[in-house]
Backbone as a ProteinNet text record, in pm:
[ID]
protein_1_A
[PRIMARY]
XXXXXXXXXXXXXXXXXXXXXXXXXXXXXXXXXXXXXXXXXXXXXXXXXXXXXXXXXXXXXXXXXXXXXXXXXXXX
[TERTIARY]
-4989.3	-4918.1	-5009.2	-4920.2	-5019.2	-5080.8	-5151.9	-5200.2	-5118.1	-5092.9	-4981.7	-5049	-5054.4	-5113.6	-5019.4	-5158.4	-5111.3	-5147	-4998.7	-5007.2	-4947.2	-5047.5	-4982.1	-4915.4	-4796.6	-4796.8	-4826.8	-4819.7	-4889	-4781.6	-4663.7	-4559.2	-4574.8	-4628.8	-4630.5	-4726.3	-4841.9	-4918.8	-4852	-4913.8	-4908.1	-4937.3	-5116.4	-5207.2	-5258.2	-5349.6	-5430.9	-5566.9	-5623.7	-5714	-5625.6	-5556.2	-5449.4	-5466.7	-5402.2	-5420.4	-5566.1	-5665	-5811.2	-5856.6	-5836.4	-5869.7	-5753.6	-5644.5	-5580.4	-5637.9	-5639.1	-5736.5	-5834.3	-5930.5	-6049.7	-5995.3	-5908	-5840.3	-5795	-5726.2	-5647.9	-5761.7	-5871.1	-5918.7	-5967.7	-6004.6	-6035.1	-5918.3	-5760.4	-5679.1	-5622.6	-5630.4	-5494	-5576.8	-5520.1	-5555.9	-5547	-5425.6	-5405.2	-5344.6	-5341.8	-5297.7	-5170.7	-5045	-4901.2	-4920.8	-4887.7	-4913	-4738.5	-4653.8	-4528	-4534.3	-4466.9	-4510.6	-4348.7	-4338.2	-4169.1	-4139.2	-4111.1	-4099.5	-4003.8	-3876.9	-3847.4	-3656	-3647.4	-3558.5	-3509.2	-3568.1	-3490.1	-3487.9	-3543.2	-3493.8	-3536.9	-3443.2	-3474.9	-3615.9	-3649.5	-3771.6	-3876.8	-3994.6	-4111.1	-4212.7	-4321.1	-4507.6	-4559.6	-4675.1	-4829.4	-4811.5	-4893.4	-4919.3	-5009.5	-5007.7	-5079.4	-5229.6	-5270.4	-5395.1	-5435.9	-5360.4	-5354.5	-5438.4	-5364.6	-5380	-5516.3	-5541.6	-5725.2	-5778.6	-5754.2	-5872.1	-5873.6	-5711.5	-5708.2	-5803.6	-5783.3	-5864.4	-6023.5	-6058.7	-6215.8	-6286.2	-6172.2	-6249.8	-6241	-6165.1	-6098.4	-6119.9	-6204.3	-6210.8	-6088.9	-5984.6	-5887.5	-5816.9	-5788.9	-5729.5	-5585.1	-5488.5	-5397.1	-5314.7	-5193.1	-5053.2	-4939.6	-4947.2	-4824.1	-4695.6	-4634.5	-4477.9	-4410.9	-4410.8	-4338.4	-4176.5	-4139	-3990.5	-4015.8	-3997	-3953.7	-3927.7	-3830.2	-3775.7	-3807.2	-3959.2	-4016.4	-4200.5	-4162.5	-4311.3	-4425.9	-4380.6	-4478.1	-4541.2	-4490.2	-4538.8	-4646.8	-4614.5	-4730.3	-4859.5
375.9	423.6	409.6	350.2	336.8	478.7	467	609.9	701.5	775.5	835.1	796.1	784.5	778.9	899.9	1011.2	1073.2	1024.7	1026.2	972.7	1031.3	1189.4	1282.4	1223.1	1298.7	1193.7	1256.1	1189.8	1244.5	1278.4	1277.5	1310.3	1457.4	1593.2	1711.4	1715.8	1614.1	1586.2	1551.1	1610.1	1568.6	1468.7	1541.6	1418.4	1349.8	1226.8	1213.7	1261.4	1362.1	1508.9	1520.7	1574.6	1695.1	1564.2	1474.2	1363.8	1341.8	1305.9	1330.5	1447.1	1530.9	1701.8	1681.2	1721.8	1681.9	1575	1479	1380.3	1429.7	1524.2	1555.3	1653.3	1793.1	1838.9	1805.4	1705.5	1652	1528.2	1541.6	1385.5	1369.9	1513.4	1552.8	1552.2	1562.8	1546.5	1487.2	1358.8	1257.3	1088.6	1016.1	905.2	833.5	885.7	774.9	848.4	831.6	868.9	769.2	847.9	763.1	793.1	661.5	710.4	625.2	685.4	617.3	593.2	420.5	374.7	354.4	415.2	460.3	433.8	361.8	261.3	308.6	445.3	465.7	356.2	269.8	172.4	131.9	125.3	79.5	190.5	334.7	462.1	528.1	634	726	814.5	845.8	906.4	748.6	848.8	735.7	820.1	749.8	795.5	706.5	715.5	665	486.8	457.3	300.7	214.5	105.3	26.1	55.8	78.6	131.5	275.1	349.4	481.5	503.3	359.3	370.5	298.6	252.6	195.9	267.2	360.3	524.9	620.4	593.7	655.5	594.2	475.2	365.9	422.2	413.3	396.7	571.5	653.9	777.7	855.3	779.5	834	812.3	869.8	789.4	751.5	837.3	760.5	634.1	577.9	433.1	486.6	415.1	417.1	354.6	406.3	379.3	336.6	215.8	243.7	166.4	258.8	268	190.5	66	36.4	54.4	150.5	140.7	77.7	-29.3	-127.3	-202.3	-261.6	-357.8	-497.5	-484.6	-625.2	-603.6	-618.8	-566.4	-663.8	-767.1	-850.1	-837.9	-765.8	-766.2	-634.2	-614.3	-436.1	-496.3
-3390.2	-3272.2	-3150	-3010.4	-2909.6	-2843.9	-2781.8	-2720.4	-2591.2	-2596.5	-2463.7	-2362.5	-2236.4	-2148.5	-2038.7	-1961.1	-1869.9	-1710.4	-1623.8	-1463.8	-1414.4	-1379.6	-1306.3	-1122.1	-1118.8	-926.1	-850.3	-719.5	-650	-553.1	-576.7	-462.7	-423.6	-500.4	-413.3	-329	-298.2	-218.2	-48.3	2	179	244.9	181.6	317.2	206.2	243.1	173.2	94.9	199.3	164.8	27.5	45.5	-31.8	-195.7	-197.5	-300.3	-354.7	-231.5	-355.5	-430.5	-326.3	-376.8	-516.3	-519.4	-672.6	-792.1	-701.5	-838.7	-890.4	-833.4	-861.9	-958.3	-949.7	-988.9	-1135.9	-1146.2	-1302.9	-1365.2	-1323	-1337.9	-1525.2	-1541.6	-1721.1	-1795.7	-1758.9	-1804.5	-1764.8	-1680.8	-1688.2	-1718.7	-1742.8	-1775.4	-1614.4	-1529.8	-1444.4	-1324.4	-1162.7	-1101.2	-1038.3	-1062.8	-1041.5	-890.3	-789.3	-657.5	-637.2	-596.4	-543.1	-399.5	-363.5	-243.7	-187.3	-108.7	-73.5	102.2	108.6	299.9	387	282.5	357.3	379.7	326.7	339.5	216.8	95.1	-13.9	-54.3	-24	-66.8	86	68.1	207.1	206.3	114.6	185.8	193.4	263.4	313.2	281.2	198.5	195.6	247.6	175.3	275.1	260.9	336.4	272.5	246.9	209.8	143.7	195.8	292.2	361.6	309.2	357.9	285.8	99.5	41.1	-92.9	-168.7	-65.2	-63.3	-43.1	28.2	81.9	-67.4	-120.7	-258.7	-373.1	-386.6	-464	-470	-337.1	-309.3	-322.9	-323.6	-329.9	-472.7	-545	-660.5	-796.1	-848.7	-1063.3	-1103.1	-1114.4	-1151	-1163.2	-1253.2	-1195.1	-1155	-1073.4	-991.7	-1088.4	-1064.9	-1131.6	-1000.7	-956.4	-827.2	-861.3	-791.4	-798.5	-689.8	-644.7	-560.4	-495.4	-424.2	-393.9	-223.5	-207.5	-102.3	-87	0.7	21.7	4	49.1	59.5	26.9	-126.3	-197.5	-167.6	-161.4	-79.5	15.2	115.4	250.3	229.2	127.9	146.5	90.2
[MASK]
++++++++++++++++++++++++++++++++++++++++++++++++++++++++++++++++++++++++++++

């Protein structure tokens, strides 16, 4: 059997503060941080972006789980 993997998200998060402080937080119990990338247009709400999620990257042990909801995933 494969191994579960945990990717707590990060949607009750605000800022980005608020998202590392949590990673640091779950980092002994989760395997992965789910970050959903939401534009706002192929769904109505909107988070951070692709910039935003390099500040996540670079400050964070976790490896990143992202969720693309946009229109035009390319362009991010």
């Amino acid at each position: 059997m494969d191994k579960l993997l945990i990717a707590p998200s990060t949607d009750p998060c605000k800022t980005v503060e608020d998202i590392i402080e949590y990673a640091e937080e779950i980092k002994n119990d989760a395997d992965l941080l789910h970050c959903d990338i939401m534009d706002g247009k192929f769904v109505e709400n909107k988070t951070f972006s692709y910039d935003v999620l390099q500040i996540i990257k670079e400050k964070t042990l976790l490896p990143l789980d992202v969720h693309l909801m946009v229109e035009k995933p390319k362009k991010i």
